[in-house]
Backbone bond lengths (Angstrom), bond angles and torsions (degrees), N, CA, C in turn:
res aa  C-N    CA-C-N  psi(-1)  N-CA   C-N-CA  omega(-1)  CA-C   N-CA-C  phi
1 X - - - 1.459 - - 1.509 109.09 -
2 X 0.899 112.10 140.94 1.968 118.56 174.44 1.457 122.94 -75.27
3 X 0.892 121.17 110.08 1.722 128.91 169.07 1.424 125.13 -77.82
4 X 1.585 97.69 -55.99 1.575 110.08 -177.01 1.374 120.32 -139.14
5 X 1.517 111.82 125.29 1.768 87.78 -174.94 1.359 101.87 -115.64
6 X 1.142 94.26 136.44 1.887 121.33 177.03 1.491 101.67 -90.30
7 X 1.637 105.14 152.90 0.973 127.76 147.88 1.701 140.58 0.77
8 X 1.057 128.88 73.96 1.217 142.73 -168.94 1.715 120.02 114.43
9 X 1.415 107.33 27.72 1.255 122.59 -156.22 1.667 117.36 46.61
10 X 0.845 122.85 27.82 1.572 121.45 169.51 1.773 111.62 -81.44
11 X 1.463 102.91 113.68 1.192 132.67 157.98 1.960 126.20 -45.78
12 X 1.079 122.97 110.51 1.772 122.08 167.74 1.205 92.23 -132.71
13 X 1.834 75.34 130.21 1.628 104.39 175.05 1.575 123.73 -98.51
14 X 0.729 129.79 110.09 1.480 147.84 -167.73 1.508 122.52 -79.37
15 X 1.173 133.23 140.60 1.737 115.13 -165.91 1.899 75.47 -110.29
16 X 1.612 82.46 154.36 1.613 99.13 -160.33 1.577 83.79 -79.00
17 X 1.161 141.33 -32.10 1.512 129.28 179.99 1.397 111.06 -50.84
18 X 1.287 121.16 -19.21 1.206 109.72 -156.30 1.702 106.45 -114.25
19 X 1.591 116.37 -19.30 1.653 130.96 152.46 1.613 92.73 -68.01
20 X 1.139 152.93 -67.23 1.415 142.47 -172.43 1.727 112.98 -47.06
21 X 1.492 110.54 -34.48 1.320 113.09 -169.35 1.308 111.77 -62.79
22 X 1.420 137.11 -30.33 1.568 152.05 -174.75 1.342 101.01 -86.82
23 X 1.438 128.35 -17.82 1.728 129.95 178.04 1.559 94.75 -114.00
24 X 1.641 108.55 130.54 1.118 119.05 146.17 1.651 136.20 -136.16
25 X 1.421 84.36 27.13 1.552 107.77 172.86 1.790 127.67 -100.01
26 X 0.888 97.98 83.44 1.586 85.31 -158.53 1.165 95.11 -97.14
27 X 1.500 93.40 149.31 1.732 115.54 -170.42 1.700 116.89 -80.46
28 X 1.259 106.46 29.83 1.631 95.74 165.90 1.423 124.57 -101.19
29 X 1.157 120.72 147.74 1.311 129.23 175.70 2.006 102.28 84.07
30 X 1.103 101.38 32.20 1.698 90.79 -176.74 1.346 98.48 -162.75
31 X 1.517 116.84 179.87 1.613 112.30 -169.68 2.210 80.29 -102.76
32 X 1.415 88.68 169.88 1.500 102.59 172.26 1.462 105.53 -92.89
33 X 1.408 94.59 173.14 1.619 99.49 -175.03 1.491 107.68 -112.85
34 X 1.628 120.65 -171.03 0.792 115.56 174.59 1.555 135.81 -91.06
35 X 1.538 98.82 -8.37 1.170 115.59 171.91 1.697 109.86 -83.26
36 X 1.210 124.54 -37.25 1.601 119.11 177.44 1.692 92.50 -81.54
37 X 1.112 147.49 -6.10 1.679 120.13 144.50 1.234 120.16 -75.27
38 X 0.996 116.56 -38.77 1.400 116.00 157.56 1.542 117.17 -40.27
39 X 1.514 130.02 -35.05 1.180 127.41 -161.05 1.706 102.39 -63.74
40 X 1.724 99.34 -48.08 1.219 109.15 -172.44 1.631 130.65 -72.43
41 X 1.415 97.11 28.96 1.631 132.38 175.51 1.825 112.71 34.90
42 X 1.163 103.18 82.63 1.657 125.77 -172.69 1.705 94.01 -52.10
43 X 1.240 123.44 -172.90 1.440 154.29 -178.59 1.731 87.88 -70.62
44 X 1.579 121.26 160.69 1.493 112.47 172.99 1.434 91.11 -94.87
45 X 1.559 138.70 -15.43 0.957 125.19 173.82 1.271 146.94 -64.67
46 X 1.581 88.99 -3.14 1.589 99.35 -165.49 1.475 109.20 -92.81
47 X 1.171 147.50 148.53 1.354 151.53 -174.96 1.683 106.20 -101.94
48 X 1.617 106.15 154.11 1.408 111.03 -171.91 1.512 96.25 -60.59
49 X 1.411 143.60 -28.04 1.334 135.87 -144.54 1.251 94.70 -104.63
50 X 1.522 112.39 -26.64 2.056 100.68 170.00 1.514 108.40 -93.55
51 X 1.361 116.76 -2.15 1.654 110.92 165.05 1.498 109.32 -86.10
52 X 1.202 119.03 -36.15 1.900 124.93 168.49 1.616 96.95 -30.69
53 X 1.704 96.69 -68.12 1.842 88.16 -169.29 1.125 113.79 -66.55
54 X 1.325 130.62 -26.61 1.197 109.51 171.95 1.568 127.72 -64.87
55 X 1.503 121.68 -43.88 1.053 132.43 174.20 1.600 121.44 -46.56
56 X 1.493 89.20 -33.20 1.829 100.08 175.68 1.951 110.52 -82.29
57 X 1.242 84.06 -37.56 1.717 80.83 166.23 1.701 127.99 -64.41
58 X 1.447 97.32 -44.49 1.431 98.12 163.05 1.635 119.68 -54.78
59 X 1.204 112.34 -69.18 1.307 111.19 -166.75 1.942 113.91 -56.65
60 X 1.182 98.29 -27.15 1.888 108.16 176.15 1.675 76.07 -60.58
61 X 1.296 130.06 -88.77 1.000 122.25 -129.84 1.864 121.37 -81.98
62 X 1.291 97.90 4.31 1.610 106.73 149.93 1.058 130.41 -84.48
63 X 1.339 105.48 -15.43 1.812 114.04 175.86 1.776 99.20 -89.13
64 X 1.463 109.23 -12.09 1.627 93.81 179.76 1.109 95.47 -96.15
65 X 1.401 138.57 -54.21 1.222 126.96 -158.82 2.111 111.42 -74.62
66 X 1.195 108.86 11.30 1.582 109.33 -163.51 1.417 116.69 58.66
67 X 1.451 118.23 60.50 1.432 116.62 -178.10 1.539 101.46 -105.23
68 X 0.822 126.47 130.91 1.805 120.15 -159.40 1.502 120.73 -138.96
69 X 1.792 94.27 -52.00 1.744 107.67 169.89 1.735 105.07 -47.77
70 X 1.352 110.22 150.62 2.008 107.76 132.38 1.451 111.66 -56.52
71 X 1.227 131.31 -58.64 1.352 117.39 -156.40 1.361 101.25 -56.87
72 X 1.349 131.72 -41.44 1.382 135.58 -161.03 1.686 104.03 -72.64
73 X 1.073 113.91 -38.72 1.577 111.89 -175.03 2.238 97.74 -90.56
74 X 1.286 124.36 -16.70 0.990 120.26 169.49 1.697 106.17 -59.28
75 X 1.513 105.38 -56.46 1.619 116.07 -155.14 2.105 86.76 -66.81
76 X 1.462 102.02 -44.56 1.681 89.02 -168.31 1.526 110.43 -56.57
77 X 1.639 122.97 -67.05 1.317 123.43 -179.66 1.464 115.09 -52.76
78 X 1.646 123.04 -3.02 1.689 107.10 -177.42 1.721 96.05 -87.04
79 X 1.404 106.04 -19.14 1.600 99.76 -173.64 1.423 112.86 -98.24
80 X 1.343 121.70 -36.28 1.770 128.78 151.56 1.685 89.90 -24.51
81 X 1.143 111.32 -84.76 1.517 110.72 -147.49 1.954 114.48 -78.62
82 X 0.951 102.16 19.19 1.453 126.13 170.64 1.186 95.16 -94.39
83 X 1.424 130.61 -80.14 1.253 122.97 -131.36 1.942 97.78 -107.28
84 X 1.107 118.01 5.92 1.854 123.84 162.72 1.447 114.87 -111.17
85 X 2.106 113.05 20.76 0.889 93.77 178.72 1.655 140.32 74.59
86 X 1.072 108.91 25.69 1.932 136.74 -140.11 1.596 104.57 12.52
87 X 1.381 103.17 80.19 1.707 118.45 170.22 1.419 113.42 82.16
88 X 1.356 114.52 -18.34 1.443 112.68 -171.56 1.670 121.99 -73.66
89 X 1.409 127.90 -35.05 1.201 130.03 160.63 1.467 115.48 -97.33
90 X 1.737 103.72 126.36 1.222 122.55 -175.63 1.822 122.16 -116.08
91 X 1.765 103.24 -5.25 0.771 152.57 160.21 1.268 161.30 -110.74
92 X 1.392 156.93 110.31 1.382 158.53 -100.87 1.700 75.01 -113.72
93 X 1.395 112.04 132.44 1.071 117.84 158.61 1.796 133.89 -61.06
94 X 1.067 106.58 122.50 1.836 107.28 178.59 1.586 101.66 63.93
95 X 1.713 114.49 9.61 1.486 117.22 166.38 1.696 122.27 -5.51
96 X 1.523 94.96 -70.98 1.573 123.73 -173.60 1.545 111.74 -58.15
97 X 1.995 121.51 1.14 1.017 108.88 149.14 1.470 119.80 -124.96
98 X 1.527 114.90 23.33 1.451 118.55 166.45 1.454 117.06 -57.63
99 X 1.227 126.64 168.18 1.571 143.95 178.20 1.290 98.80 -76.60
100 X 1.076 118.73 -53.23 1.534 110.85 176.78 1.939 126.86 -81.71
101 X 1.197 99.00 33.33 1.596 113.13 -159.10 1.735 84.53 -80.29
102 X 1.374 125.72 142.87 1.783 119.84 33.94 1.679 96.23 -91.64
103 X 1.924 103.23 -12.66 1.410 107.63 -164.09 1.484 117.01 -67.50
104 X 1.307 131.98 59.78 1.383 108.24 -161.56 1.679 91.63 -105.67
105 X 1.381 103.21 -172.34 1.581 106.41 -177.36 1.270 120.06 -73.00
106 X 1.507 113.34 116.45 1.528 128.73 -177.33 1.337 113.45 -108.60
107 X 1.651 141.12 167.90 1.665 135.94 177.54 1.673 79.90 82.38
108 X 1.523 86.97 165.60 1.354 123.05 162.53 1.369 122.19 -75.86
109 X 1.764 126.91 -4.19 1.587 117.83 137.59 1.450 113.88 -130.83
110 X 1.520 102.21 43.64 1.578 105.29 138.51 1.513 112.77 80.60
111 X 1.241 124.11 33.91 1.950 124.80 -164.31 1.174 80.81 -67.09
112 X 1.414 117.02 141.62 1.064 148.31 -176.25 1.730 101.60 -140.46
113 X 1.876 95.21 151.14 1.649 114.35 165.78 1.970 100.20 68.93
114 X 1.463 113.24 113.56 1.072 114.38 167.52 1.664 139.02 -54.42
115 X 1.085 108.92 3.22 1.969 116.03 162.91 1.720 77.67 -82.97
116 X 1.251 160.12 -50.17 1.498 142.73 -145.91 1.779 101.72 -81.69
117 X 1.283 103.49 -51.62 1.611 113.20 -176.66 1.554 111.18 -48.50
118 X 1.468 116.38 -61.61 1.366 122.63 178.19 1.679 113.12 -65.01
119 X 1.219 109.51 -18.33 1.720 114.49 157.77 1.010 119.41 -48.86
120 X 1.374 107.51 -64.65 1.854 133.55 -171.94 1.519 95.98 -54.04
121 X 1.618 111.11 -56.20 1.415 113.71 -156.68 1.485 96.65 -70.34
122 X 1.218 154.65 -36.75 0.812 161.04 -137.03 1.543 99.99 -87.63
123 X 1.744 109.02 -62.80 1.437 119.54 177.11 1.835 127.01 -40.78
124 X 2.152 101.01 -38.72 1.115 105.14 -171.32 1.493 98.88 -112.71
125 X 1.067 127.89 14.36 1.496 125.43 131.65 1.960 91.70 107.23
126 X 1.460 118.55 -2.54 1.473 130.86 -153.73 1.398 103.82 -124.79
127 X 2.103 110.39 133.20 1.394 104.36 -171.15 2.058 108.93 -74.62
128 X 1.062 93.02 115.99 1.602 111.86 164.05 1.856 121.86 -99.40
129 X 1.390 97.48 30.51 2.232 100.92 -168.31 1.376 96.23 -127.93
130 X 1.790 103.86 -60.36 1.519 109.41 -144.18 1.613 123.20 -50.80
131 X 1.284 98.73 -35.71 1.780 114.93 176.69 1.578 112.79 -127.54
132 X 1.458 103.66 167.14 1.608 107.88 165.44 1.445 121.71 -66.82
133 X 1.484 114.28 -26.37 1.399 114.81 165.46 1.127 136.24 -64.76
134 X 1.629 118.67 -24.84 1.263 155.48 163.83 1.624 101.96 -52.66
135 X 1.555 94.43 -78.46 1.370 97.96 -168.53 1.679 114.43 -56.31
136 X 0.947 105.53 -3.69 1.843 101.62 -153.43 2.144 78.58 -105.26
137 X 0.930 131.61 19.91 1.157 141.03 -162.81 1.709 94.94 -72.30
138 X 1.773 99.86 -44.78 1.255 142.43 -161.44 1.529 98.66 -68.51
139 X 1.283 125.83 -13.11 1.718 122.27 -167.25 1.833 104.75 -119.09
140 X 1.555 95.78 7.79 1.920 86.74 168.06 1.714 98.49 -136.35
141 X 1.309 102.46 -179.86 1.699 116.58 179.56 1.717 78.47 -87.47
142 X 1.704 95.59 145.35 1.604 134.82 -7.02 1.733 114.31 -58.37
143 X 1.507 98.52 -49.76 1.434 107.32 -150.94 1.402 109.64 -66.16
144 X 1.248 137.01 -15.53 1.244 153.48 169.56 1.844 100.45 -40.03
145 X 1.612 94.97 -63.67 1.452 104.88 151.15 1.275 160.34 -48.10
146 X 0.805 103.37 -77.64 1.445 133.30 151.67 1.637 112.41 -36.52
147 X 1.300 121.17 -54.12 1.623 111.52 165.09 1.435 102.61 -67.56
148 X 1.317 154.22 -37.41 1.411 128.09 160.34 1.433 138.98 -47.97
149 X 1.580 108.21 -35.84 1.497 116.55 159.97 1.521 98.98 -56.05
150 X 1.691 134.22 -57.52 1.310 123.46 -154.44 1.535 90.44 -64.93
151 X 1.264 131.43 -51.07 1.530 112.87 -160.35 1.736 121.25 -54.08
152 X 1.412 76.62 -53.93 1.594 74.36 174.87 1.357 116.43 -68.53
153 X 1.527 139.10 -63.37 1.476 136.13 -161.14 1.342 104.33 -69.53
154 X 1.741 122.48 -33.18 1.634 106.42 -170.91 1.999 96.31 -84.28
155 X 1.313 101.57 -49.98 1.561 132.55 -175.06 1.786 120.31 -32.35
156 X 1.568 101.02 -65.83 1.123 151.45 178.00 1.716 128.58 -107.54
157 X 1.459 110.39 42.52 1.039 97.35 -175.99 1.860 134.46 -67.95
158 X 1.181 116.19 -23.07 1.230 137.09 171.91 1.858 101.17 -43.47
159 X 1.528 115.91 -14.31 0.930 116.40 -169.72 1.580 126.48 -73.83
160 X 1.479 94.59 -32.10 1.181 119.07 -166.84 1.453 110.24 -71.82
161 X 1.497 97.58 -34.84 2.017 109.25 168.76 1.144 111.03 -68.45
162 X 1.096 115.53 -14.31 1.799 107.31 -165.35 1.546 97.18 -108.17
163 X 1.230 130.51 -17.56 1.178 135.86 178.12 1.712 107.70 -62.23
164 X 1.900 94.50 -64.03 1.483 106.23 -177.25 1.379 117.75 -56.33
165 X 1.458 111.14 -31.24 1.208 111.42 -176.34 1.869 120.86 -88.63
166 X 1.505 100.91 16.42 1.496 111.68 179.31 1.851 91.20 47.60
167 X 1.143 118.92 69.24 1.407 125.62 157.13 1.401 114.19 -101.66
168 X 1.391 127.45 53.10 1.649 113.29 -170.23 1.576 111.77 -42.57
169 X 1.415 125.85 -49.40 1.464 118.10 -153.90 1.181 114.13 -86.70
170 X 1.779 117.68 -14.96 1.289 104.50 152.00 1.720 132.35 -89.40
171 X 0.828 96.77 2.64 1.771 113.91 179.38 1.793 91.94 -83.95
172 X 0.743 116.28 -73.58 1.817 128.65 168.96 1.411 95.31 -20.72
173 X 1.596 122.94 -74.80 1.369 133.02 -171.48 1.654 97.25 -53.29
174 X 0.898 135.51 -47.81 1.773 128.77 -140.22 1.393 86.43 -94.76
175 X 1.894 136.10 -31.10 1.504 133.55 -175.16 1.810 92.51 -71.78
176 X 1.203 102.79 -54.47 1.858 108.81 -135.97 1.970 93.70 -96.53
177 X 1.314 90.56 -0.36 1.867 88.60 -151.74 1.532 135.71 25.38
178 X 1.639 91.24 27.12 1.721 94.84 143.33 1.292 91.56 -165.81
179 X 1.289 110.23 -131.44 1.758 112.17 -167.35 1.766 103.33 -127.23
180 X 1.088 113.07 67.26 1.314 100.28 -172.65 1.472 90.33 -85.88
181 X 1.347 114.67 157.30 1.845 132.31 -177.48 1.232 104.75 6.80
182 X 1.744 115.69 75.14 1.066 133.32 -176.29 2.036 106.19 -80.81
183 X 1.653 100.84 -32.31 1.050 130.92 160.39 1.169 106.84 -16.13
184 X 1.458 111.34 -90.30 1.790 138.24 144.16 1.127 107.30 1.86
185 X 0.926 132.37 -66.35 1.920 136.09 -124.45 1.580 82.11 -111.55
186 X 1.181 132.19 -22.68 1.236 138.78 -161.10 1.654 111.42 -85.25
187 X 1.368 106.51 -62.01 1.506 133.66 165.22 1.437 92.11 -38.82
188 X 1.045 115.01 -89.10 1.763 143.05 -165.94 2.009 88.23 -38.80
189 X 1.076 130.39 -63.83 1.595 133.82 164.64 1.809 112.17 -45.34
190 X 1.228 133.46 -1.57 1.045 138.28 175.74 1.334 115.31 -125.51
191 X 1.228 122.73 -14.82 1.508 119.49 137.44 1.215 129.62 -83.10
192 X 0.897 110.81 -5.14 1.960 113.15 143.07 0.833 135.05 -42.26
193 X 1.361 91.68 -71.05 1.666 124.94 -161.76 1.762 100.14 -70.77
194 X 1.456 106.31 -45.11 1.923 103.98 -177.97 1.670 95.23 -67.59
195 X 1.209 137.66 -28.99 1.357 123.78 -177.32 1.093 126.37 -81.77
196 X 1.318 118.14 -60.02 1.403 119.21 164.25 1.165 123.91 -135.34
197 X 0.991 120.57 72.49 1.329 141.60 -167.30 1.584 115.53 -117.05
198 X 1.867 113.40 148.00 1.219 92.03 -179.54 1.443 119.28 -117.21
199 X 1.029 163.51 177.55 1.674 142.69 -156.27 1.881 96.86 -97.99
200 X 1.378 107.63 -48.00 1.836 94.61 -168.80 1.142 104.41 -102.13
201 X 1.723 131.87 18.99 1.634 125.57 146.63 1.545 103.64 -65.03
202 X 1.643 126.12 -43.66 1.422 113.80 -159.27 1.966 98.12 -83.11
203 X 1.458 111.44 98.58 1.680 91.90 174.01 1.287 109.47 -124.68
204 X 1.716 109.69 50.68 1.338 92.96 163.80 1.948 91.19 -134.98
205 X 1.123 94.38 -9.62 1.408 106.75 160.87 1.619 142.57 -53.70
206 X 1.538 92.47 93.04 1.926 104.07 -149.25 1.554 97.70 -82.67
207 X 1.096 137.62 68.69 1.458 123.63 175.35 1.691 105.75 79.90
208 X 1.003 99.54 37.71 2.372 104.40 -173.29 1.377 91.57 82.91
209 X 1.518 130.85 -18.28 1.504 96.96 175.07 1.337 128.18 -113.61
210 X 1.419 107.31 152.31 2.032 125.74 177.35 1.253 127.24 -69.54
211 X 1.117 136.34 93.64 1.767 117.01 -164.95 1.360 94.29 -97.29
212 X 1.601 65.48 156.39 1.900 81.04 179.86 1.596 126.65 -74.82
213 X 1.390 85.52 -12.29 1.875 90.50 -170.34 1.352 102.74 -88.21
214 X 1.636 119.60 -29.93 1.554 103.50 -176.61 1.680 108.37 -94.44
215 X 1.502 124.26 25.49 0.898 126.68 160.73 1.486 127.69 -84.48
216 X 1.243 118.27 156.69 1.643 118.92 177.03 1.596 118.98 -63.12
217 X 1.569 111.49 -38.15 0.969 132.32 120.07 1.509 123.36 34.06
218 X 1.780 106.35 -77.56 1.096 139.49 174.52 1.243 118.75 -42.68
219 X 1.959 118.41 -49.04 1.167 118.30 -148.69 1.487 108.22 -107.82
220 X 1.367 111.20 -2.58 1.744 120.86 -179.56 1.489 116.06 -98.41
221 X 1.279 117.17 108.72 1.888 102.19 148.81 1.288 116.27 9.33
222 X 1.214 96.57 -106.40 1.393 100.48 -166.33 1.347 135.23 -41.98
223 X 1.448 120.85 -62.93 1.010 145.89 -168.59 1.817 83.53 -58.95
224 X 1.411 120.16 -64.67 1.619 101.28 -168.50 1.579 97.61 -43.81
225 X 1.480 132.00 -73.89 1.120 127.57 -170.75 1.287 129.32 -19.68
226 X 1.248 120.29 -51.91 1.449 145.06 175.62 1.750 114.07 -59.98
227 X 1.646 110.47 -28.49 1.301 106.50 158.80 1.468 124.55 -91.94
228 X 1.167 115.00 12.05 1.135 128.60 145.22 1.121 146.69 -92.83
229 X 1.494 112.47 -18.53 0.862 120.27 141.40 1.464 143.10 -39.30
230 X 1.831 101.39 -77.15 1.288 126.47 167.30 1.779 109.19 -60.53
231 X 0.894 130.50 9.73 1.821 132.10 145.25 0.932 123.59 -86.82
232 X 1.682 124.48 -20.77 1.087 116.17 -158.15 1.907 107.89 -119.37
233 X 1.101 99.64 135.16 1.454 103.33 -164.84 1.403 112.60 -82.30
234 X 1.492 132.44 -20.31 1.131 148.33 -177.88 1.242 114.15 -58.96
235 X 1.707 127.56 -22.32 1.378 127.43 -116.58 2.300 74.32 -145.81
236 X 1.235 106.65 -24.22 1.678 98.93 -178.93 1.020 117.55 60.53
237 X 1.338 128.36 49.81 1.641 113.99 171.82 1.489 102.87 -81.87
238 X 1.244 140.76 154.69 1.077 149.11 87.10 1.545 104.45 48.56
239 X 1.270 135.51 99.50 1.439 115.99 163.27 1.543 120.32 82.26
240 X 1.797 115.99 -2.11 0.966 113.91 -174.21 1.895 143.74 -50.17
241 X 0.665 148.26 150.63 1.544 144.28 171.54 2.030 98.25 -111.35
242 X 1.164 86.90 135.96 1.657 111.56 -176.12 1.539 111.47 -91.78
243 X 1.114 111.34 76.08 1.961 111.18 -177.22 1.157 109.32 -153.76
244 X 1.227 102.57 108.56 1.614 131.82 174.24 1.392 102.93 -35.45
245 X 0.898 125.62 -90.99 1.405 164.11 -153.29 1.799 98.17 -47.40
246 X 1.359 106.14 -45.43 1.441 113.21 -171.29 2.010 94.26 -92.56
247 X 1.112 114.65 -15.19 1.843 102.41 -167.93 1.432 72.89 -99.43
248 X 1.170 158.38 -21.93 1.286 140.46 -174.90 1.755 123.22 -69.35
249 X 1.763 99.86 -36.93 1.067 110.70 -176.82 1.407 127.25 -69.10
250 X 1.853 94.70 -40.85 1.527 124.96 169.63 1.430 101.37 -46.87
251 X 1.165 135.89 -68.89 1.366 153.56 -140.41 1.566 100.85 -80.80
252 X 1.451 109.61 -39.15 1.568 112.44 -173.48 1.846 104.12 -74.61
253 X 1.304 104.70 -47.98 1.672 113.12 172.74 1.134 113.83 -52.01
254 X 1.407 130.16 -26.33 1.592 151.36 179.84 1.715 92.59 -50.06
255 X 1.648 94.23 -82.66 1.116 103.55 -175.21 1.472 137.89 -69.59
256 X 1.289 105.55 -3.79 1.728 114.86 151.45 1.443 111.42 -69.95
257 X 1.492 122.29 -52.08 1.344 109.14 -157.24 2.033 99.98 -72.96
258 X 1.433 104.71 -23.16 1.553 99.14 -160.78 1.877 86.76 -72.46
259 X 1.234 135.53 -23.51 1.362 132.44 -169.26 1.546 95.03 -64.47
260 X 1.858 121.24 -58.83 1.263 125.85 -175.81 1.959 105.38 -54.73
261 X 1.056 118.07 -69.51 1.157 127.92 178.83 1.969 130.49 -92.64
262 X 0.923 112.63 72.83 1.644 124.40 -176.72 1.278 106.39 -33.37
263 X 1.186 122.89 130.04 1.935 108.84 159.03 1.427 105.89 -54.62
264 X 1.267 100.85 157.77 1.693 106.50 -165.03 1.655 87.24 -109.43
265 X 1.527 107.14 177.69 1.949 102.47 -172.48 1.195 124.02 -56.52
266 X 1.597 102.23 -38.32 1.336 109.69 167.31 1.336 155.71 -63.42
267 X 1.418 100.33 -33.03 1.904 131.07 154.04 1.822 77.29 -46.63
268 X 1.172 112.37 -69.94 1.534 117.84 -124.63 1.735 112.05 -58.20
269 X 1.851 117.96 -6.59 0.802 130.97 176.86 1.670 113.64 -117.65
270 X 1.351 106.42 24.85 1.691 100.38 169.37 1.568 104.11 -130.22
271 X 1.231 114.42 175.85 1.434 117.12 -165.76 1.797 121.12 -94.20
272 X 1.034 124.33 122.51 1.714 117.88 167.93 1.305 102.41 -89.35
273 X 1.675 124.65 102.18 1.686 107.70 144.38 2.031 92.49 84.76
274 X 1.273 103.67 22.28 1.405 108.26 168.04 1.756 125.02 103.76
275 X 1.532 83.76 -24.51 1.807 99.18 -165.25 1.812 105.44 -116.21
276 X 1.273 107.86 123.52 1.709 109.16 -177.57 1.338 102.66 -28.19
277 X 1.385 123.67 174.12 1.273 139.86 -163.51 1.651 87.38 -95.17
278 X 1.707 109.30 -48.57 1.486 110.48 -156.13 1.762 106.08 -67.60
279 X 1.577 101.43 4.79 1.667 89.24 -157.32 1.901 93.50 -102.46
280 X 1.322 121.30 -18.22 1.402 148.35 -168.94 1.445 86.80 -57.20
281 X 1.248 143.74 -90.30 1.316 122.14 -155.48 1.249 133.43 -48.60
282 X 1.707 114.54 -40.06 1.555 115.29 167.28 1.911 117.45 -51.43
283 X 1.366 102.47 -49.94 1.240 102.79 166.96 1.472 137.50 -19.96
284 X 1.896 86.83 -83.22 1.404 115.92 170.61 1.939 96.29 -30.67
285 X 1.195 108.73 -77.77 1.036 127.10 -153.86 1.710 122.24 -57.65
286 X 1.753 101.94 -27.52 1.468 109.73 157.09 1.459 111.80 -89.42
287 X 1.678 131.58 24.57 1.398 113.13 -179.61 2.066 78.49 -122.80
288 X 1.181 115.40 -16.90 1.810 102.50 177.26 1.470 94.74 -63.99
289 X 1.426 107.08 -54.39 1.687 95.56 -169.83 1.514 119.13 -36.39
290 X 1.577 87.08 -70.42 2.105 90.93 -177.90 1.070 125.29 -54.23
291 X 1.485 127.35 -10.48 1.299 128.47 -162.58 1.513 98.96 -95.53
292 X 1.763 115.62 -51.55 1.188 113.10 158.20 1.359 148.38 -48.67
């Protein structure tokens, strides 16, 4: 697994005993500080006094939602700060000329489409619709926050298992619904874990690395597919990682589970990841060849 990258893109891999060995504060049962958000290296733009609110938003809102472990607040803030850009986007870019505008993605993971807004608003009891000032409520702490806890814990609940259970690649899958710059999300999960992190919350955590087999991951269609995808460089996703070895495995589990379970007629005419469902097996099956 990657910790730190040096100079010439060269990768060292680090045994997670030994990033834990320099931390012995682990963040359960207490709020975090401002220095272990800091660890997880924010935007340079952001100032200590707009990380305060954030930090206070976080910690309010682990005490609402019962977030308690380190691992659990590791796995949430490695994907918070993945997908806002580490705090810096709070907002859907050029939003205000999407198709779906005024609703575009607001918070730090982006609620999008007004049935979601009047959700949110609904939950924290505060108008988030009526105006743009309202809505934009959604682009500072608290709610900046606080609508990311709602997506995922009210949104996404499956999340919360995969969190506790140190499942990164299905937590990854259930945010991103596939693995885009899982890379990312990964790194960003290992400055957690060296800060406040605790050694027998992370147990699926092989030395920084996620396998695919003891993931949930493992047991779905899709999601195997999709890590085969996102390994495989041939195929251009978005965010991809280049590893044989891992798009091979994805791809082979693909085609076990589709043997156990057939797409049914209906799968068989909608799309996975852009491409009909019905067209996925030939694929799969001409990218094992070449790869092999």
């Amino acid at each position: 697994a990657t910790s730190l990258k040096l100079s010439r893109d060269i990768w060292h891999f680090w045994p997670l005993g030994m990033m834990l060995a320099k931390n012995n504060n682990c963040g359960c049962n207490r709020n975090l500080t401002l220095e272990e958000l800091k660890s997880l290296k924010p935007a340079r733009n952001i100032t200590d006094e707009q990380l305060q609110k954030y930090l206070d938003a976080f910690n309010d809102s682990f005490a609402e939602f019962s977030v308690t472990t380190c691992v659990e607040k590791a796995h949430f803030l490695a994907q918070v700060f993945h997908e806002s850009g580490s705090l810096y986007y709070t907002s859907e870019y050029r939003g205000e000329r999407k198709s779906y505008a005024p609703w575009y993605g607001r918070g730090l993971l982006q609620i999008t489409f007004e049935e979601n807004y009047a959700n949110y608003g609904h939950y924290v009891g505060e108008d988030v619709t009526s105006s743009a000032s309202n809505r934009d409520k959604l682009t500072v702490a608290p709610h900046a926050v606080k609508s990311a806890f709602w997506y995922v814990y009210v949104g996404k609940p499956e999340c919360r298992a995969a969190f506790r259970q140190d499942d990164f690649l299905y937590e990854t899958y259930l945010i991103n619904g596939g693995f885009t710059h899982y890379i990312d999300r990964r790194k960003k999960l290992e400055l957690a874990v060296s800060n406040f992190g605790g050694t027998p919350e992370f147990i699926r955590n092989r030395e920084g690395e996620y396998r695919f087999e003891e993931s949930h991951i493992y047991e779905q269609r899709k999601s195997a597919l999709a890590w085969g995808i996102w390994n495989d460089s041939a195929l251009n996703k978005t965010g991809h990682h280049d590893d044989k070895v891992q798009a091979l495995k994805g791809y082979h589990r693909f085609i076990e589970l589709l043997h156990q379970r057939p797409f049914t007629e209906g799968e068989l005419a909608v799309k996975w990841y852009g491409t009909y469902c019905r067209d996925w097996k030939p694929i799969v099956e001409r990218r094992i060849y070449e790869l092999e």
